[in-house]
Backbone bond lengths (Angstrom), bond angles and torsions (degrees), N, CA, C in turn:
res aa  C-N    CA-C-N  psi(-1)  N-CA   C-N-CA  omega(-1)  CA-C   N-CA-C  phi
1 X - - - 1.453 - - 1.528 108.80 -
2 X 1.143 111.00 129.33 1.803 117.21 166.05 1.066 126.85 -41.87
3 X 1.265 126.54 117.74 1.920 130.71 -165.60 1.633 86.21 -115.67
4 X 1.592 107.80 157.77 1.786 110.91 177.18 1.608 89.49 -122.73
5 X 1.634 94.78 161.14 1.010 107.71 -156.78 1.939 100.00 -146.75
6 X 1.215 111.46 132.22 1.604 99.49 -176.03 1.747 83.20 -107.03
7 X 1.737 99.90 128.22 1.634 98.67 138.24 1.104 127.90 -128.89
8 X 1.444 102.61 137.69 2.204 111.24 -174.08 1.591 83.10 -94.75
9 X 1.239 85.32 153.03 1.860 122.17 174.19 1.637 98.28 -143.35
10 X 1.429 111.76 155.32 1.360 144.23 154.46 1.500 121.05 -152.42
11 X 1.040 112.67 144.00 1.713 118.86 -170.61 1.393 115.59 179.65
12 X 1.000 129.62 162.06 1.631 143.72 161.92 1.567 100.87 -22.39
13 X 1.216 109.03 131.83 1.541 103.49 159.60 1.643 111.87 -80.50
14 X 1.601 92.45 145.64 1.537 100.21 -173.16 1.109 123.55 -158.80
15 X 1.509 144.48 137.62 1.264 132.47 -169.76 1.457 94.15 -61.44
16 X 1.603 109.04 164.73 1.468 105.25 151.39 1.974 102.02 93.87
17 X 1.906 116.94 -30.02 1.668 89.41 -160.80 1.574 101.56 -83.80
18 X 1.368 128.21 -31.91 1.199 107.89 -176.68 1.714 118.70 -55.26
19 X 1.435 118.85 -40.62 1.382 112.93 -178.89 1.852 105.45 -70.59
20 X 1.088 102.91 -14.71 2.021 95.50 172.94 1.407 101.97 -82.72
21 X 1.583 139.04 -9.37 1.431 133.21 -175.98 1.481 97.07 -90.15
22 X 1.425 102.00 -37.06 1.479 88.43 -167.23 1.706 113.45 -89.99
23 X 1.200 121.72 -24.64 0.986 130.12 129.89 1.570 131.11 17.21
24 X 1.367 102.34 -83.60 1.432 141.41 -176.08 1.301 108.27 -87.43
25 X 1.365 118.33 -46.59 1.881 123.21 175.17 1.631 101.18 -56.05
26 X 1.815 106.80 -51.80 1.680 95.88 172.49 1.133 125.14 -60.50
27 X 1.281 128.93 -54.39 1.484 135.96 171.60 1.350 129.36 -29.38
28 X 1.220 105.96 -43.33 1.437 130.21 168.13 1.737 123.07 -84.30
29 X 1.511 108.13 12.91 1.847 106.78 169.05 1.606 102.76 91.37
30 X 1.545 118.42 -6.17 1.145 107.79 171.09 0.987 145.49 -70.87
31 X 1.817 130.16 167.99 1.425 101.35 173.66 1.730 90.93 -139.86
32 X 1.634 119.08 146.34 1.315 115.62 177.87 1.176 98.59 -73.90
33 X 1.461 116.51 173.12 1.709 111.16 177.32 1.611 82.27 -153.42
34 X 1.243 131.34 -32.07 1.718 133.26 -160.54 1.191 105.20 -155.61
35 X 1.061 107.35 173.13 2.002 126.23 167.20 1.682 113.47 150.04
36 X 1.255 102.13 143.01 1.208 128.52 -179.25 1.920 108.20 -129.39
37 X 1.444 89.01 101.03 1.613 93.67 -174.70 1.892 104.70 -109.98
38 X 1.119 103.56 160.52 1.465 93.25 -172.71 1.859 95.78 -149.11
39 X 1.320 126.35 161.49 1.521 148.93 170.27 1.332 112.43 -106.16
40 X 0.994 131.25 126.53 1.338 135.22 168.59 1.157 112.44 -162.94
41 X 1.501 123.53 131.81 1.301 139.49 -159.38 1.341 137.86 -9.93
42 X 1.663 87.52 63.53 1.711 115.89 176.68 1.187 107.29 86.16
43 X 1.126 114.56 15.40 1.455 125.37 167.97 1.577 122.75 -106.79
44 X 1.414 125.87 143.10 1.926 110.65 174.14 1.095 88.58 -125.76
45 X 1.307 116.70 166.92 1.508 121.91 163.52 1.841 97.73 179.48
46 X 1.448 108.64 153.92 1.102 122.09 -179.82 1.934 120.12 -156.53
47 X 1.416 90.42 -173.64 1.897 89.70 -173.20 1.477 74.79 -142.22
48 X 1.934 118.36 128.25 1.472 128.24 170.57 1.804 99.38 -115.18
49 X 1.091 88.07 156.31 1.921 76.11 -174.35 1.564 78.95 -128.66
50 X 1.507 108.64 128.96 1.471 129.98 -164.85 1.562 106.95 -123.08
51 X 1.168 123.02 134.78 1.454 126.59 -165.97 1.994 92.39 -112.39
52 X 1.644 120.10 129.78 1.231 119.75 162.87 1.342 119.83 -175.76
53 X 1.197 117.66 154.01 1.715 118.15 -178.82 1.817 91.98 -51.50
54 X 1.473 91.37 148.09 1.665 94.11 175.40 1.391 98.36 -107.35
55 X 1.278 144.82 56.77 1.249 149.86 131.39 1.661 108.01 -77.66
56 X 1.579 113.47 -16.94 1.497 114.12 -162.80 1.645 100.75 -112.03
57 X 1.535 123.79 -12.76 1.221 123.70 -169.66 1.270 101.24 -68.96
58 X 1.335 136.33 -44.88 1.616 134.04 175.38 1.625 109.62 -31.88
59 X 1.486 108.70 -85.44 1.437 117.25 177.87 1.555 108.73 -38.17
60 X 1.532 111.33 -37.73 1.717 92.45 175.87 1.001 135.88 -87.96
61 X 1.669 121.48 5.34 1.272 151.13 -167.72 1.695 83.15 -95.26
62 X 1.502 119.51 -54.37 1.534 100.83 -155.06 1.846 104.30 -81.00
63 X 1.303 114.13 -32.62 1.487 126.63 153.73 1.194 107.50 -17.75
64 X 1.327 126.15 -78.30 1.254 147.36 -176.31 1.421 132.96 -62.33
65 X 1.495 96.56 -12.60 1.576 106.58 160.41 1.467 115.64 -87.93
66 X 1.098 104.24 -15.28 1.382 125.60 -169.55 1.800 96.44 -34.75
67 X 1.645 91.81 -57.99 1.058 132.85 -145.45 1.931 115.40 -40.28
68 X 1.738 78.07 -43.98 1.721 108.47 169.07 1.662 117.08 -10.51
69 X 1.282 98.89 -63.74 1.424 127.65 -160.64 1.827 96.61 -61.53
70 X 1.680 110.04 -20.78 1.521 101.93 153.52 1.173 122.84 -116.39
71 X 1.303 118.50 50.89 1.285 103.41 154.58 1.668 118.35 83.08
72 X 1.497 86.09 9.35 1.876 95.93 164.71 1.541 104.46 -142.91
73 X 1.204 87.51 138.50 1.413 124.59 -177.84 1.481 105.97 -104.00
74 X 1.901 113.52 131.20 1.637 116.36 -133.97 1.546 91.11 -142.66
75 X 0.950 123.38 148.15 1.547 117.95 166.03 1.655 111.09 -142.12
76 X 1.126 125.64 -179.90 1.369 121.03 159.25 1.393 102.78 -146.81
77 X 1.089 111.68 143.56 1.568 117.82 161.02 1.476 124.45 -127.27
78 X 0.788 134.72 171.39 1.948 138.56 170.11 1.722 114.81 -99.52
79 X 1.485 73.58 105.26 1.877 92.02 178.22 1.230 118.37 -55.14
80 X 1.635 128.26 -17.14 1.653 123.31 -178.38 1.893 90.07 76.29
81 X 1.710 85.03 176.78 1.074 109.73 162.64 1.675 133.15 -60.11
82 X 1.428 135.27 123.69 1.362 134.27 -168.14 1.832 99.07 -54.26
83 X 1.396 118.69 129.06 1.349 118.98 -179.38 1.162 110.05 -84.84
84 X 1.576 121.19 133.61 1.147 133.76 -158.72 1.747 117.95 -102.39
85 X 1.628 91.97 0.60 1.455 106.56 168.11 1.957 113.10 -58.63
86 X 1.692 112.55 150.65 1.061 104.55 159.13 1.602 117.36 -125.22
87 X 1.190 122.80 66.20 1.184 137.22 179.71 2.244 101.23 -28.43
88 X 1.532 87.15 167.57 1.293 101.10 -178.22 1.687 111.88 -82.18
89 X 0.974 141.29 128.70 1.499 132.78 -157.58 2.136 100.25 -104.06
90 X 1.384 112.34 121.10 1.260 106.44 -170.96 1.896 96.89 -118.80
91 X 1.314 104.72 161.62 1.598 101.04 167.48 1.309 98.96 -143.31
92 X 1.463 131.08 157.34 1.391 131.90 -150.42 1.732 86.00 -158.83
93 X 1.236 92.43 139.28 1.609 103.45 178.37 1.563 103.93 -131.84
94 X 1.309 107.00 128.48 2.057 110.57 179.85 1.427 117.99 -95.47
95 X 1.160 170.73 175.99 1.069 151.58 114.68 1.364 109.41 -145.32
96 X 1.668 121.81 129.31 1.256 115.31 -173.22 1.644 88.66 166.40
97 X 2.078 90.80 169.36 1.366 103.36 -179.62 1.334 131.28 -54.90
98 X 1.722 140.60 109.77 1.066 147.05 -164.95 1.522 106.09 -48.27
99 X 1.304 120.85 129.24 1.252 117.96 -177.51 1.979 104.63 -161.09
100 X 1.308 134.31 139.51 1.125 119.03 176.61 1.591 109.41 -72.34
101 X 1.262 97.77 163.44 2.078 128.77 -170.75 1.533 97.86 78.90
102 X 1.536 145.54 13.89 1.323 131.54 174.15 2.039 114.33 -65.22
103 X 1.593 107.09 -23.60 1.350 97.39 172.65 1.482 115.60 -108.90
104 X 1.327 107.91 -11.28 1.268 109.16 165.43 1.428 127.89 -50.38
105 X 1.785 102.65 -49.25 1.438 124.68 177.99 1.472 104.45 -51.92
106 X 1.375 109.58 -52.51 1.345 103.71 -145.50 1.243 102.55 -95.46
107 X 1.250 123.85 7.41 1.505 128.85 -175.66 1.304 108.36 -102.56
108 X 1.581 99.00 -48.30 2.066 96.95 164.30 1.704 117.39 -45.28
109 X 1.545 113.73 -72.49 0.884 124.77 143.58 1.561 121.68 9.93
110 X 1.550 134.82 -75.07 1.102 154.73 -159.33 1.703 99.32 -88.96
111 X 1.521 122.50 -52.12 1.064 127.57 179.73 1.835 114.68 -68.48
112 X 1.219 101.07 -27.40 1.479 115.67 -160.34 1.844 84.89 -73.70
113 X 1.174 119.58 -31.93 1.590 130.36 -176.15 1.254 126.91 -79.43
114 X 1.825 106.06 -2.74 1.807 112.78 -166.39 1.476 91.58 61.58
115 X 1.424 137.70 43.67 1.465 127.87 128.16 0.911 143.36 -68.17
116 X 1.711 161.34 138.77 1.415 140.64 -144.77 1.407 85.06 -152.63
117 X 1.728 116.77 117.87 1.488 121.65 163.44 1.299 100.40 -60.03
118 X 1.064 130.57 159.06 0.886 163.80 -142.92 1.733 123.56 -159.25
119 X 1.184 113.80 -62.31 1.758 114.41 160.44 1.399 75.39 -159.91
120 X 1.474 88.15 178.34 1.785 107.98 -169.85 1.880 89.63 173.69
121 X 1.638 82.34 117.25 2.209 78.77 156.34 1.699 86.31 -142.34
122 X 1.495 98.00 151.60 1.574 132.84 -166.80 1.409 102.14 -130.22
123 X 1.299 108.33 145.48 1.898 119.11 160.20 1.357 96.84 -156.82
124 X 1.293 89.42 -171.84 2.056 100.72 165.21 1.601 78.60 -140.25
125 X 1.654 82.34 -175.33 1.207 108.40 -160.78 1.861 99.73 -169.64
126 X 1.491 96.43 173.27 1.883 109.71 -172.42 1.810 102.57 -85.73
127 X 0.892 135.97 94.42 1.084 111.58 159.66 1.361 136.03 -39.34
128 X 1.627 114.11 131.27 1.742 120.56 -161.61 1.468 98.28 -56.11
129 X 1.566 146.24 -48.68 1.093 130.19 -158.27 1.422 118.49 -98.28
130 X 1.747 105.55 -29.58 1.853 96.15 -161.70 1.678 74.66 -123.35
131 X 1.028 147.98 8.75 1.654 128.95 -174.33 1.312 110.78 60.97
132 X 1.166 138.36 3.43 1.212 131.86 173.17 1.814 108.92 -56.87
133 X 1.168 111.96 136.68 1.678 127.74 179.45 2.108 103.60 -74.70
134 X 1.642 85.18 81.40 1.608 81.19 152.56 1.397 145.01 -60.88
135 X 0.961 150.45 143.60 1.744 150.29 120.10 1.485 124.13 -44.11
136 X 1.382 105.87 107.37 1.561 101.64 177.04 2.108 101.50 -125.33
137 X 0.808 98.81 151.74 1.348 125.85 175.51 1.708 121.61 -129.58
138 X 1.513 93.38 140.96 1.755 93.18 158.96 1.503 109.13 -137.37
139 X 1.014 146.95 138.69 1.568 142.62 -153.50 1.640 102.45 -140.20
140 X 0.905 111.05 155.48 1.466 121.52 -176.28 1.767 108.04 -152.86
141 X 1.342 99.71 107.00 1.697 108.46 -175.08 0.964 138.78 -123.64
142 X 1.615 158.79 139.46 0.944 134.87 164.56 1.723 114.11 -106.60
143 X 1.120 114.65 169.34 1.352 122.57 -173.28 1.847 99.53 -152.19
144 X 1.277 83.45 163.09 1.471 97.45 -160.29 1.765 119.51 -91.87
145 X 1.281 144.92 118.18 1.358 137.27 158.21 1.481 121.80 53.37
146 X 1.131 96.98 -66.80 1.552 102.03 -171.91 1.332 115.72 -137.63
147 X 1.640 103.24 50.64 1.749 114.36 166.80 1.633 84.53 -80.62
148 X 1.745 79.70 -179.58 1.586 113.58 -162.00 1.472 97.87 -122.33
149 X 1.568 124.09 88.36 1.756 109.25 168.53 1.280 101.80 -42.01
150 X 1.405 125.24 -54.24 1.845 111.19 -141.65 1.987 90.06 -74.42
151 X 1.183 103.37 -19.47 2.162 102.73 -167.12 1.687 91.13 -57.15
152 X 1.233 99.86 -54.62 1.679 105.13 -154.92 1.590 113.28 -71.35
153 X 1.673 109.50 -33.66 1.157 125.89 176.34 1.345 100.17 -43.35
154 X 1.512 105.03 -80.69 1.843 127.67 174.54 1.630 89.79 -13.15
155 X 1.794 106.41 -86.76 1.384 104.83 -178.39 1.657 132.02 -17.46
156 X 0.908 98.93 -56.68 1.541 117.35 -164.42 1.618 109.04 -72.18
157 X 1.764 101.88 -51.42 1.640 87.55 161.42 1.539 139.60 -102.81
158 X 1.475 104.22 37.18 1.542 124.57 130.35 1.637 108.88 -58.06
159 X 1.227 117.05 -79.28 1.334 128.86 -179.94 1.613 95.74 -22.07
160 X 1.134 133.01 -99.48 1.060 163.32 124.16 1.630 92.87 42.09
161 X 0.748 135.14 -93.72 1.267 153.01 147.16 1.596 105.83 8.00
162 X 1.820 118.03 -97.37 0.914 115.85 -169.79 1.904 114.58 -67.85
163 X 1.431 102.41 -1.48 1.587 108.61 -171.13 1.744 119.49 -90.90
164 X 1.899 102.03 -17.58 1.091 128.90 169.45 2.143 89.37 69.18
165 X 1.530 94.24 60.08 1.844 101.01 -165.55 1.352 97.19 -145.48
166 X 1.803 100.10 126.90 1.362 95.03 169.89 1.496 106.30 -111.34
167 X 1.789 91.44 143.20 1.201 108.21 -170.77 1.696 111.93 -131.28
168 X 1.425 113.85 126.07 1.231 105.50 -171.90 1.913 93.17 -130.59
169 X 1.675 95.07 152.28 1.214 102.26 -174.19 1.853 113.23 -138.86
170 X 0.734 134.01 99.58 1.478 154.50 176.10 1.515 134.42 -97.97
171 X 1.670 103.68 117.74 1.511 104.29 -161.53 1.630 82.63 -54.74
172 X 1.706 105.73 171.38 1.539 128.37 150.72 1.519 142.03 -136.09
173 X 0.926 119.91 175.99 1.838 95.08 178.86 1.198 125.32 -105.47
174 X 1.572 134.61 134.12 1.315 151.60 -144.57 1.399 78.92 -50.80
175 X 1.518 115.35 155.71 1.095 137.77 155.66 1.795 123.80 -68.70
């Protein structure tokens, strides 16, 4: 029977590593099922969620160390069982003057609520008129049963408030 399996990688960015993961994930009895890979400053790295008999995860564990020798660093772990929860699906948008504690806040904040990031990518950027160095965010969350939109809202535009950050947050529909 098919067991899942999360593996994170980080390494050099490089032409060529995602097709050597997958590569090797096939070779080895695997099957992709997910992944979220990302680039960032000459760096790649990702989490693939791989479906396979775990008689075969060994050999692909040592496969995959292989890997080392370029410059990525590989792990595997055991995904468990797929959770059969359907949490409430939220998306949160940031935008405002770059300043440090902006994800701290809003992550306590979110956690302090039984919120669960979910994905999230951040940068700054020039602002079009005065160049000022924004903070932007996009967040993707779930929260549990019997959160409170208006509690967290409140929350958030406190944040918001003393952070001079607008932050908007909107249920969405399960994927």
């Amino acid at each position: 029977m098919p067991h899942r399996y999360v593996v994170t990688f980080v390494g050099d960015d490089r032409t060529g590593i995602v097709e050597q993961l997958a590569n090797t994930i096939e070779a080895h009895g695997g099957n992709w099922l997910d992944s979220r890979l990302s680039q960032l400053e000459g760096k790649f790295a990702g989490l693939i969620l791989v479906g396979m008999h775990p008689d075969q995860q060994p050999a692909l564990a040592e496969a995959l160390s292989g890997l080392a020798g370029h410059s990525v660093d590989v792990r595997i772990t055991d995904a468990g069982p797929p959770t059969g929860s359907h949490p409430t699906n939220l998306s949160l948008s940031v935008t405002g003057p770059d300043r440090p504690g902006i994800v701290r806040g809003i992550s306590k904040a979110l956690a302090d609520a039984g919120i669960n990031v979910s994905r999230m990518t951040s940068g700054v950027e020039s602002a079009p008129w005065t160049g000022e160095t924004l903070f932007l965010a996009e967040i993707e969350a779930t929260a549990p049963e019997n959160y409170s939109l208006e509690g967290i809202q409140t929350t958030l535009d406190e944040i918001a408030d003393a952070m001079t950050l607008d932050i908007d947050i909107e249920p969405r529909s399960a994927p």
